[in-house]
Residue, then its C-alpha position, 0 to 999 in steps of 0.5 A: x881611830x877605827x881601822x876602816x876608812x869608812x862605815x861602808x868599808x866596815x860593813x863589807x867586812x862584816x857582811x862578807x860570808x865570814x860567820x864571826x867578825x871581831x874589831x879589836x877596842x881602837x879599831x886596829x885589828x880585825x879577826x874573820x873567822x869561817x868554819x869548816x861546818x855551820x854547827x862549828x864551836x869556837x873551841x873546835x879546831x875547825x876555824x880558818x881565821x883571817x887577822x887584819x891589823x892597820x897602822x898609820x905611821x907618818x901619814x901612811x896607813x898600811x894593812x897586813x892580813x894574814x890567816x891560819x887554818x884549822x885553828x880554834x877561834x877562842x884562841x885566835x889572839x895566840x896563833x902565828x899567821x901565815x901571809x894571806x895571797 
């Protein structure tokens, strides 16, 4: 089950001015990145990246989102994220 609602959902998150958008295989975990400059590698430490992880339980759905700044985007798997206001 994808972590969106809908297609429209999706597209916002894919059309929203992040330069990189990555959905993990069961839809549950969503990864934005935004660089510092345009030109930016995945390995440089120039990335904010914001983590968006949706579950359902009971019926229930809940999305946590949470971002790190001047982080790689290569490791963006490993990071502690700080909660996203």
């Amino acid at each position: 089950m994808s972590g969106f609602a809908n297609n429209m959902e999706a597209m916002g998150f894919d059309k929203s001015g992040w330069a990189l958008v990555e959905t993990s295989a069961d839809g549950n975990v969503i990864y934005m990145g935004k660089p510092i400059t345009a030109d930016a590698k995945p390995d440089e430490p120039v990335w904010s990246i914001k983590r968006i992880v949706t579950n359902e339980k009971g019926g229930i759905k809940t999305i946590e989102t949470r971002i790190v700044h001047r982080a790689k985007w290569i490791d963006k798997e490993s990071y502690s994220y700080d909660k996203y206001f």
